[in-house]
C-alpha positions as CSV (number, residue, x, y, z in Angstrom):
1,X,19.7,-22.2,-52.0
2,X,17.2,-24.5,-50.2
3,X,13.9,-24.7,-50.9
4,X,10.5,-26.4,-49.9
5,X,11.5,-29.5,-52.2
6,X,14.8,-30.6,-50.6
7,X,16.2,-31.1,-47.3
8,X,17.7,-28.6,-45.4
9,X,21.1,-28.1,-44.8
10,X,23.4,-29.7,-42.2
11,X,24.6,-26.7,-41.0
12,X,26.6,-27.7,-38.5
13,X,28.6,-29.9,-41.0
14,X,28.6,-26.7,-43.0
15,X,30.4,-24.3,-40.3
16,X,32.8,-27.3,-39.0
17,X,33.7,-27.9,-43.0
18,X,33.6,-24.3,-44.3
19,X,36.8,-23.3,-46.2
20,X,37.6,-19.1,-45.1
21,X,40.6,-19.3,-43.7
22,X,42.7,-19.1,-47.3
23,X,40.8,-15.0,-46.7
24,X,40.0,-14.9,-43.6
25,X,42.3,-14.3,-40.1
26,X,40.8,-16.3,-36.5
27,X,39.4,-12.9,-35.5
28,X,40.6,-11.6,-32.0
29,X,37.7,-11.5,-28.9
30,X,38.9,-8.5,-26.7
31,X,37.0,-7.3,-23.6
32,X,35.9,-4.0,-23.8
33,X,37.3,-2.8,-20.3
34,X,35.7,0.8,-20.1
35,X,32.2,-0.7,-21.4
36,X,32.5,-3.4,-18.9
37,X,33.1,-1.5,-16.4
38,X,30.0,0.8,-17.1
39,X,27.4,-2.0,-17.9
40,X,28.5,-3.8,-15.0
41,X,28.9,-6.9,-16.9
42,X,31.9,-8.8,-19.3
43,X,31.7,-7.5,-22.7
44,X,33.3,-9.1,-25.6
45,X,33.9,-8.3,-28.6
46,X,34.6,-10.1,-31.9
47,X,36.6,-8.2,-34.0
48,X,35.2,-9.1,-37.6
49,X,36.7,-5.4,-38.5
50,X,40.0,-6.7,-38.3
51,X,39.7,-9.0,-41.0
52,X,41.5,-8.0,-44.7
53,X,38.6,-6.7,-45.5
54,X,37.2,-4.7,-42.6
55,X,33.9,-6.8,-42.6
56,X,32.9,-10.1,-41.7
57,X,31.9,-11.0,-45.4
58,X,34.5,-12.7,-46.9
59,X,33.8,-15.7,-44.7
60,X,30.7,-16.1,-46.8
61,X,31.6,-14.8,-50.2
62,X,35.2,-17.1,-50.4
63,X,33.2,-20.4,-48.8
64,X,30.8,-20.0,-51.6
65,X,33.0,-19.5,-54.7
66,X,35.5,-21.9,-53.4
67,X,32.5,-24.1,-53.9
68,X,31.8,-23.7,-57.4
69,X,33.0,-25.6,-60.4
70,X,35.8,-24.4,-62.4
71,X,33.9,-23.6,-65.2
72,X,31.3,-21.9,-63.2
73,X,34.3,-20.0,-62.0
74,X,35.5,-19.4,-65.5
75,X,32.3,-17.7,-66.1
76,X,33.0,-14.7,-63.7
77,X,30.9,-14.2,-60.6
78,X,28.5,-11.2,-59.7
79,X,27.1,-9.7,-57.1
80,X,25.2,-7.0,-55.6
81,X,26.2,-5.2,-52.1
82,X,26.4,-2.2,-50.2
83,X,30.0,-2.5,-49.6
84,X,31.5,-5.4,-47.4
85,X,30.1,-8.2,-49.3
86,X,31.6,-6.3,-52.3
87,X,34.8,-6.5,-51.1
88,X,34.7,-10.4,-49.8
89,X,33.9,-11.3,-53.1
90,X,36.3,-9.6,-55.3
91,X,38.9,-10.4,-52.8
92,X,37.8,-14.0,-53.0
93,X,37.8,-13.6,-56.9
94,X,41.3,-12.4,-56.9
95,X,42.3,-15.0,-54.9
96,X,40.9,-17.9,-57.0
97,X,41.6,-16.1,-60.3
98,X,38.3,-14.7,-61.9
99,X,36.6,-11.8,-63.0
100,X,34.0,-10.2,-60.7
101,X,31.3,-7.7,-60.9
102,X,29.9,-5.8,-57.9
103,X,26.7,-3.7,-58.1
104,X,26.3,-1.0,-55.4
105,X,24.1,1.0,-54.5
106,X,24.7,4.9,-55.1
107,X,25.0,5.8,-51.7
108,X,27.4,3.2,-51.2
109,X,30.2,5.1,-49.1
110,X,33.2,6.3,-51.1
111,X,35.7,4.4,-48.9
112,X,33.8,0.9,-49.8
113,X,33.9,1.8,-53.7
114,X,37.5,2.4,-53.4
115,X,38.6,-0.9,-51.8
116,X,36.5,-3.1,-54.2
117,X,38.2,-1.1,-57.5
118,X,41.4,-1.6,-55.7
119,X,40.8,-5.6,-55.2
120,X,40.2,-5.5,-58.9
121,X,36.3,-5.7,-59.1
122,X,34.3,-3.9,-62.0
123,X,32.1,-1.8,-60.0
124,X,28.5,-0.6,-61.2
125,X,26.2,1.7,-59.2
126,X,23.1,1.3,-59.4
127,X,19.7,2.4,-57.6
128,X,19.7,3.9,-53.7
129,X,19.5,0.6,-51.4
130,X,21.1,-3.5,-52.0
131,X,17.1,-4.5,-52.9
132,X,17.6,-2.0,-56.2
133,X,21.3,-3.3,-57.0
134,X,20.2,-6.8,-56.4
135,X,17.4,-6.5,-59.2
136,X,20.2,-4.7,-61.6
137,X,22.7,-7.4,-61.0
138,X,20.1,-10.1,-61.7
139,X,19.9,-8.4,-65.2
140,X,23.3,-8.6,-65.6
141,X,23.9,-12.3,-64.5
142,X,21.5,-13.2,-67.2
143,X,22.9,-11.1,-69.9
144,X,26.2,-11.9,-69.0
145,X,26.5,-15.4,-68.1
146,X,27.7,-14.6,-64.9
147,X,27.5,-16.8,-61.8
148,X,25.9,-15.1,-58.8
149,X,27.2,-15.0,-55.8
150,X,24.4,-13.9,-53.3
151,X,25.3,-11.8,-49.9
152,X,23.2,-13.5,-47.7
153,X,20.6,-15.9,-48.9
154,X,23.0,-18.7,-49.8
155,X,23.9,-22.3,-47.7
156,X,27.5,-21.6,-48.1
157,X,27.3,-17.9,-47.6
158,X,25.6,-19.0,-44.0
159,X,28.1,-21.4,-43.6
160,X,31.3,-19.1,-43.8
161,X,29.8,-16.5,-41.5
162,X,28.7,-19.6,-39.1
163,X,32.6,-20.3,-38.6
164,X,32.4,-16.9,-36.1
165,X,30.6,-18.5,-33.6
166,X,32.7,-21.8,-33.8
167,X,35.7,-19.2,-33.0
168,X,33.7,-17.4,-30.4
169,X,33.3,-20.8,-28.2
170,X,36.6,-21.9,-28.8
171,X,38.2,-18.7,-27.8
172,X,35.8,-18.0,-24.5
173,X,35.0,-21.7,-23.0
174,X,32.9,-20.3,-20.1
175,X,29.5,-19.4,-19.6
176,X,27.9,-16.6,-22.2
177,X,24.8,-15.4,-21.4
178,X,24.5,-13.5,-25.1
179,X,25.3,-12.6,-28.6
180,X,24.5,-9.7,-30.3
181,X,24.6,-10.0,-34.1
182,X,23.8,-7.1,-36.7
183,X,21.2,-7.8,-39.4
184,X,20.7,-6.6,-42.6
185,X,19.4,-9.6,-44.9
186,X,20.3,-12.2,-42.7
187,X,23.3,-14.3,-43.6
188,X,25.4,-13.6,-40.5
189,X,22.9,-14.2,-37.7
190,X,21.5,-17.3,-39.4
191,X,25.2,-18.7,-39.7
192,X,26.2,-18.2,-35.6
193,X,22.4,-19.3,-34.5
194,X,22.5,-22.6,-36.9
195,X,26.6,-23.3,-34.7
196,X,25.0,-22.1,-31.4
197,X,22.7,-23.3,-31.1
198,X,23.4,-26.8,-31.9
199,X,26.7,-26.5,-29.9
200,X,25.4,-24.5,-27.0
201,X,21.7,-23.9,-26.9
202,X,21.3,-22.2,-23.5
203,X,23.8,-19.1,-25.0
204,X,20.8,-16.4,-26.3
205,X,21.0,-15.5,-30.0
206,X,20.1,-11.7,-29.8
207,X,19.6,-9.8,-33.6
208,X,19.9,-6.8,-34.0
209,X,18.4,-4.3,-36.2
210,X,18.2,-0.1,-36.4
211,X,14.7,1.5,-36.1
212,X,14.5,2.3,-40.0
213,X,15.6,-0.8,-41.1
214,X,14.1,-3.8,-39.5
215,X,13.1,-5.8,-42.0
216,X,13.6,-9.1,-40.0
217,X,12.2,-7.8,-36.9
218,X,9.1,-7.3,-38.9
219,X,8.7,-10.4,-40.7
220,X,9.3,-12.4,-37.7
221,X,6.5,-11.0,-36.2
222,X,4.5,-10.7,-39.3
223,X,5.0,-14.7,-39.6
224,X,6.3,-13.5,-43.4
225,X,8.6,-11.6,-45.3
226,X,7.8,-8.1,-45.6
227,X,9.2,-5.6,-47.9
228,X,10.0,-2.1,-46.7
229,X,8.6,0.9,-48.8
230,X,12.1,2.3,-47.9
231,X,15.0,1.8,-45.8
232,X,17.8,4.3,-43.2
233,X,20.9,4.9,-45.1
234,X,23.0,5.4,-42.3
235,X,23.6,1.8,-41.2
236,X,24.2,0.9,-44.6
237,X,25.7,-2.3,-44.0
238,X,22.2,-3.6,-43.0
239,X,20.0,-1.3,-45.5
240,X,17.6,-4.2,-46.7
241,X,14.5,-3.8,-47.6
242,X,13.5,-7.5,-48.0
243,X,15.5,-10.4,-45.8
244,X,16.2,-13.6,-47.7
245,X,14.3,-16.7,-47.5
246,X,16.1,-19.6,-46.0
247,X,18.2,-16.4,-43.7
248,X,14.5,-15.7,-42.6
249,X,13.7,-19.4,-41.9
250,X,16.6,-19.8,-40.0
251,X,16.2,-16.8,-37.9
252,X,12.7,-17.3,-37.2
253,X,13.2,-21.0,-35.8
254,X,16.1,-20.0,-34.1
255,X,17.2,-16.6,-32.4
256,X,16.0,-15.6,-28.9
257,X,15.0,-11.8,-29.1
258,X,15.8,-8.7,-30.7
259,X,16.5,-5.4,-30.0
260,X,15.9,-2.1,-32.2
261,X,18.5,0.9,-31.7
262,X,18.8,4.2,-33.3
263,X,20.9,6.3,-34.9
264,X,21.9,7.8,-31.8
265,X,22.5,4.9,-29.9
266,X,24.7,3.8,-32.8
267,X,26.8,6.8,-32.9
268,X,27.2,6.3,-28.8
269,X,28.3,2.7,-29.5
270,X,31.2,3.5,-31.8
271,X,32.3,6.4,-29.5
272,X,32.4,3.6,-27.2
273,X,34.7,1.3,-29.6
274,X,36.9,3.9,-30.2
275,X,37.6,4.6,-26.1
276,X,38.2,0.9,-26.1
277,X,40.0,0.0,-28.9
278,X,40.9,3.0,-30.6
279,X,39.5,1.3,-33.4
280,X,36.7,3.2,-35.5
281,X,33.3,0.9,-36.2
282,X,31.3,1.9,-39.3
283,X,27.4,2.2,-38.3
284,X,26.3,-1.7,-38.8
285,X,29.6,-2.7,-37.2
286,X,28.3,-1.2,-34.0
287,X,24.8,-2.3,-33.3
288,X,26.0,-5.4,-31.4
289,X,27.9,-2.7,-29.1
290,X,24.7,-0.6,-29.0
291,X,22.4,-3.7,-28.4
292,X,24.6,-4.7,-25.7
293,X,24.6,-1.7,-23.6
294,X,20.5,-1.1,-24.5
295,X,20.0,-5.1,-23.4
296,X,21.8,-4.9,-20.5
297,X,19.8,-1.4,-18.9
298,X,16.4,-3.5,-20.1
299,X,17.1,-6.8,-18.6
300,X,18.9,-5.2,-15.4
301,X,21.9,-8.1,-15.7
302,X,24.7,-7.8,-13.6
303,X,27.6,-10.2,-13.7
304,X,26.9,-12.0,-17.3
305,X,29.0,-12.6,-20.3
306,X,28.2,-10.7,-23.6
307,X,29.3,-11.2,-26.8
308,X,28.9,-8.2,-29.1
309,X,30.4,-8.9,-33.0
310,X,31.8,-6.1,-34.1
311,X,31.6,-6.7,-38.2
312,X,32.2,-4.0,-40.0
313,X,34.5,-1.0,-40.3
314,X,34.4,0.7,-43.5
315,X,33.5,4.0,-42.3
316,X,33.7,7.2,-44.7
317,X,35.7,9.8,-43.0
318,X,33.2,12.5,-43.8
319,X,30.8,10.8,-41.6
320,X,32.5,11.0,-38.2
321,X,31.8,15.1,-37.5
322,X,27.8,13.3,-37.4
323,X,28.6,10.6,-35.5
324,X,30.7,12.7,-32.9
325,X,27.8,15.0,-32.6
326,X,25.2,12.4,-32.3
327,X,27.1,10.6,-29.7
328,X,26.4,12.1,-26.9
329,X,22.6,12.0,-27.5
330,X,23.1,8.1,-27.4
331,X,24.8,8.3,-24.6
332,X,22.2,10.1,-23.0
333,X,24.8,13.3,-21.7
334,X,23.1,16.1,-23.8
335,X,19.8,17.7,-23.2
336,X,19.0,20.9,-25.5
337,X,16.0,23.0,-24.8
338,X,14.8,26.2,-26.3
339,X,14.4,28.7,-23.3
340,X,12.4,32.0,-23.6
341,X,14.1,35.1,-21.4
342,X,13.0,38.5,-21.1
343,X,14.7,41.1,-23.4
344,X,15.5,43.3,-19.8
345,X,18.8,44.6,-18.4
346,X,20.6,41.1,-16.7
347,X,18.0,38.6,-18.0
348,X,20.7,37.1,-19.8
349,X,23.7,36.6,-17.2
350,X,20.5,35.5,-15.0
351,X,19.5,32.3,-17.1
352,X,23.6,32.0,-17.3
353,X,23.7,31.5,-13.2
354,X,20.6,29.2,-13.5
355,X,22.9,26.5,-15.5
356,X,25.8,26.8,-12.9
357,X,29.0,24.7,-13.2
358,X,27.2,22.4,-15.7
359,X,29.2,22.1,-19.0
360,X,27.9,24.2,-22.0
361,X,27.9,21.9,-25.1
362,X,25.8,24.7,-26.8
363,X,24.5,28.3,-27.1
364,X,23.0,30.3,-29.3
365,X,21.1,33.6,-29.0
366,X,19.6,36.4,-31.0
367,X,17.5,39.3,-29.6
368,X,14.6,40.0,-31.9
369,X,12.2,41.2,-30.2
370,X,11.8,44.3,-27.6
371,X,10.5,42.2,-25.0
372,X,11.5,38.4,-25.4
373,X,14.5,36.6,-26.5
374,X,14.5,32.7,-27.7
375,X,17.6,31.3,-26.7
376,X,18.7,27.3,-28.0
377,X,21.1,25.9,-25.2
378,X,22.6,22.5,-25.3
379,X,23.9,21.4,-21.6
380,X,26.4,18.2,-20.1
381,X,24.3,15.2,-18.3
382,X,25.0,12.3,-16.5
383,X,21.4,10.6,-17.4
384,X,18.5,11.0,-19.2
385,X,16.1,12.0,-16.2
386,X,18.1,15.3,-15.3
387,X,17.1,16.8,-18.8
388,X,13.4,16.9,-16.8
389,X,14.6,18.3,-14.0
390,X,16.6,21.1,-15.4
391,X,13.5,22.0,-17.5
392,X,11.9,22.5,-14.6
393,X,14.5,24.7,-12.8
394,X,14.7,26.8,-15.6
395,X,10.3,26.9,-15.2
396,X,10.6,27.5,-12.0
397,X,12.8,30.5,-12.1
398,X,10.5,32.0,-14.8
399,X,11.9,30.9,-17.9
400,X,9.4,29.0,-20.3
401,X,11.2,26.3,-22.0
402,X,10.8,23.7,-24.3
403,X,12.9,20.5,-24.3
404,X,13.9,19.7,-27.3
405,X,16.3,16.8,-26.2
406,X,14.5,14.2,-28.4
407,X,13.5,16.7,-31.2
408,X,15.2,15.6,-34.3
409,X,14.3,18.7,-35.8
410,X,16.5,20.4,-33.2
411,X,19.3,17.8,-33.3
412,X,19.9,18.0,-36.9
413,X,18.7,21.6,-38.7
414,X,17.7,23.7,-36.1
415,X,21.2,24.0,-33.8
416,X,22.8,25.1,-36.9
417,X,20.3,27.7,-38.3
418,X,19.7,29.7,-35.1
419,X,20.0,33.2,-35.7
420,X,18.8,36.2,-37.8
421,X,19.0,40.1,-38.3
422,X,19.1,42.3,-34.9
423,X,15.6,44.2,-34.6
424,X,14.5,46.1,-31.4
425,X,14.3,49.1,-29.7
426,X,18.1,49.8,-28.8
427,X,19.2,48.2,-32.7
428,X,19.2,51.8,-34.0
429,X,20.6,53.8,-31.6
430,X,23.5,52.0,-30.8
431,X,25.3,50.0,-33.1
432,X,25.6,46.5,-33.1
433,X,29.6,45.4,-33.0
434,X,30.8,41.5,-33.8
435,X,33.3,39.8,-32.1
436,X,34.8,36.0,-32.2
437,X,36.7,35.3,-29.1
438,X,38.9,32.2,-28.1
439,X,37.6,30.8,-24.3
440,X,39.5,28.9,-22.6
441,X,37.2,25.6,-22.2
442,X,37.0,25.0,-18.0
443,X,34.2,25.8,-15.3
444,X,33.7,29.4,-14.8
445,X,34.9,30.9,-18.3
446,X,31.7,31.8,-19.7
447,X,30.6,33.8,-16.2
448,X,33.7,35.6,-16.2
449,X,33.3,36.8,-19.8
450,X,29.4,37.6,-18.6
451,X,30.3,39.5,-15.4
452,X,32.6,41.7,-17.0
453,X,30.3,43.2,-18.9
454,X,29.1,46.5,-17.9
455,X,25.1,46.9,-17.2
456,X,24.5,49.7,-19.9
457,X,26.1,47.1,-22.3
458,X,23.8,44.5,-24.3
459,X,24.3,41.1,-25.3
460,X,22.5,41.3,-28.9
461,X,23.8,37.6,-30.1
462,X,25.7,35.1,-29.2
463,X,26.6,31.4,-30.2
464,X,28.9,28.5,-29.0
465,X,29.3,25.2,-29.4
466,X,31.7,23.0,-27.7
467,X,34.0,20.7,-29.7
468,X,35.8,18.6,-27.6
469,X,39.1,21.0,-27.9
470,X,40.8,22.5,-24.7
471,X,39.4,25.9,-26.5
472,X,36.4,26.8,-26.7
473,X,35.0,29.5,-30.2
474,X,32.5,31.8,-29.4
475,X,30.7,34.9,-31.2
476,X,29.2,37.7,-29.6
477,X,26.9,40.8,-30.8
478,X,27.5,43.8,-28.5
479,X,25.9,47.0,-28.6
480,X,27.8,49.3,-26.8
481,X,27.2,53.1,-26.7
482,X,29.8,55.6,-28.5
483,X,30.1,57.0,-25.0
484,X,31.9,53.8,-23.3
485,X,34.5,53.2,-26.3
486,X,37.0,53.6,-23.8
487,X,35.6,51.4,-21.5
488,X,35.0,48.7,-23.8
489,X,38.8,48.8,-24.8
490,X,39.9,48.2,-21.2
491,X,37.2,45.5,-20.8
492,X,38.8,43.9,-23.7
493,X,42.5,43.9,-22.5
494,X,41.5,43.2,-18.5
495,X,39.1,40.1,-20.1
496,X,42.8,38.9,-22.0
497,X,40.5,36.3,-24.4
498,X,41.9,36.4,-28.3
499,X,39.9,38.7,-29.7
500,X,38.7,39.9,-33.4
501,X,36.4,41.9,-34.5
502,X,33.9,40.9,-37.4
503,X,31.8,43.6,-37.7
504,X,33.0,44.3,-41.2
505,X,32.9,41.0,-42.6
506,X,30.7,40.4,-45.7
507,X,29.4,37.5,-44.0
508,X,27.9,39.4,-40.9
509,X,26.9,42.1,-43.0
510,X,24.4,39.9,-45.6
511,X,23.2,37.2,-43.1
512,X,23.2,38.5,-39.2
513,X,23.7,42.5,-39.6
């Protein structure tokens, strides 16, 4: 590593000199049609999850053991990672025939833990971010004689992830206006500044860090390091809590800007990857993608080339019913709000006519009270500023309602606790009566089911939530009177929806009866 006392590194000789491609592939740069098309300007991606690895890392981790002296080598090599790095080094080990131990967080994803055991690597878990597996594997290298291989904060580490931006110039000749490069401690952006910027300075270096874990952001400004008290889990690929020192040196003299994106934008930005590639980005893999779209909207450009590197794709499978949920929030085509409507014959199929043909991501309902109902709707947008406008329709027509579009409370508890125990003044005389019906998902559905239903019959609950399939799951609370149980049977058979009834189910019966 360099320090105060010796001259810094040539990195350009570095990069041109590197040794990665005994690991590594020349990894593709696609255009990203449907993204270009929407941002209005080239985007390009370079597709670092491609590599054997799924991750950009091996560059680093094989230039730097490739480096070391044999018996440095015989030694073993160590090192501590949330996952990518992990794998670049005990690919890189197997390779050049030594023993190495990974230290990973605990919250390192499953899929990450897998791939290292099966490279061979002798895996040990320790504390909840890299910072506390970095202390435990410093232990270790000292007990063990072990030579330490660090993830970012290395010359050669720098080096081998430097030999993406040589690719990206050799591959697209023409102007770039931008790169977008994750960072967690460091090691990638430093590499493609140090080759950018003494190959093409006018191309803009732009990092890239999530809201909850922006370490380098900070220290830049700060003029410092700083150490975060804590750091977001969900971009684990970039969960550092202190940056290195020569990776913060490097950044500080030279990248351009930055830009901060958040969990949602994230979870927009591999939806995007997957319409354009069919190709599924873990969390730090996308913030270039998310950077892009967010820099673009800022800065108003029309007609550049950007460069977003896509380096990582170790995704847990577990985690993609969050991200395709949160998606849509990041793309700005979801607004939820929390409406309050009258507990009066019609109120209901009312507020239903007040959202029109808009798409219904979301509904859920529960009268408990003999004079108002709180209903939680989620609704389809094309941008951000109609949430405003459809809050105040729904004002304006005598509904109070909240918006709870940037609510994270909403977005991640609230939507899936809505509910309770019918109470009121028509619960005891006439029953209440549960039914899960199959809707077929296109415009109009839900008004049909609604104007069916005869005046003398209430709506007493009700949830849905669309999931992307061509049908559409939906439960209802009806509280029909003994009288109409004919009635209700035709309306039933004439409404032709799959029908079953749940009012006997243990479920119903302990949490919503």
């Amino acid at each position: 590593m360099a320090s105060a006392k010796t001259p810094h590194p040539d990195y350009l000789k570095k990069i041109l000199t590197a040794r990665v491609y005994d690991v590594a592939i020349e990894s593709p740069l696609d255009v990203a049609r449907s993204l270009t098309r929407r941002v209005g300007n080239t985007v390009l991606l370079k597709r670092e999850d491609q590599q054997p690895v799924f991750s950009f890392k091996l560059r680093g981790a094989y230039n730097k053991m490739v480096h070391l002296t044999p018996e440095l080598l015989a030694r073993g090599v160590i090192c501590a990672s949330a996952g990518n790095h992990a794998q670049g080094v005990a690919l890189s080990a197997k390779k050049l025939g030594c023993r190495a131990v990974i230290v990973m967080p605990v919250t390192t994803p499953k899929v990450k833990i897998d791939a290292v055991l099966a490279l061979g690597g002798e895996v040990v878990l320790h504390g909840d971010s890299f910072s506390d597996a970095y202390g435990h594997a410093l232990v270790l290298q000292q007990a063990q004689d072990l030579t330490f291989v660090h993830p970012f904060d290395d010359p050669d580490v720098i080096a081998g992830q430097g030999t993406i931006a040589m690719e990206i110039l050799r591959q697209h000749q023409g102007a770039i206006e931008a790169i977008f490069v994750a960072i967690g401690g460091g090691g990638l952006i430093s590499g493609v500044a140090s080759y950018i910027k003494a190959v093409r300075p006018e191309i803009k270096v732009i990092g890239v860090q999530t809201r909850d874990s922006d370490a380098m952001v900070r220290s830049v400004r700060a003029g410092k390091r700083i150490t975060l008290a804590d750091v977001g889990l969900f971009s684990d690929g970039t969960a550092v809590k202190l940056v290195g020192e020569e990776t913060f040196r490097l950044t500080r003299k030279l990248v351009d800007d930055f830009v901060i994106v958040d969990t949602d934008e994230v979870c927009a930005a591999i939806k995007d990857m997957f319409q354009d590639t069919r190709s599924i980005l873990e969390p730090a893999g996308a913030l270039g993608v998310a950077a892009v779209k967010q820099y673009a909207a800022t800065h108003k450009l029309k007609g550049k080339t950007l460069v977003a590197i896509t380096c990582g794709a170790n995704m847990n499978f577990d985690r993609l019913r969050f991200v395709a949920e949160r998606a849509e929030f990041g793309e700005q085509r979801e607004a939820l709000y929390a409406v309050t409507i009258p507990e009066e014959r019609g109120s209901f199929k009312r507020f239903c006519e007040l959202v029109g043909p808009r798409a219904v991501t979301e509904f859920n309902y529960r009268m408990a009270d003999e004079k108002l109902a709180h209903v939680f709707v989620g609704v389809a947008i094309a941008r951000r500023d109609e949430a405003d406008k459809i809050e105040r329709n729904f004002e304006r027509h005598g509904f109070p309602t909240v918006n709870l579009t940037d609510d994270e409370l909403a977005k991640e508890h609230v939507r899936h606790m809505v509910g309770g125990r019918v109470v009121g003044r028509t619960a005891p005389a006439v029953e209440e009566r549960l039914f899960r019906f199959i809707f077929p998902e296109r415009p109009g559905a839900l008004m049909r089911f609604l104007s069916s239903l005869h005046p003398d019959w209430n709506i007493s609950l009700f949830h849905y939530r669309n999931q992307g399939a061509d049908y559409g799951r939906i439960l209802v609370g009806l509280q029909v009177p003994a009288d109409d149980k004919l009635a209700f049977s035709a309306f039933l058979d004439a409404l032709a929806y799959p029908c079953t009834e749940e009012t006997g189910n243990p479920v119903y019966q302990l949490f919503l009866r």
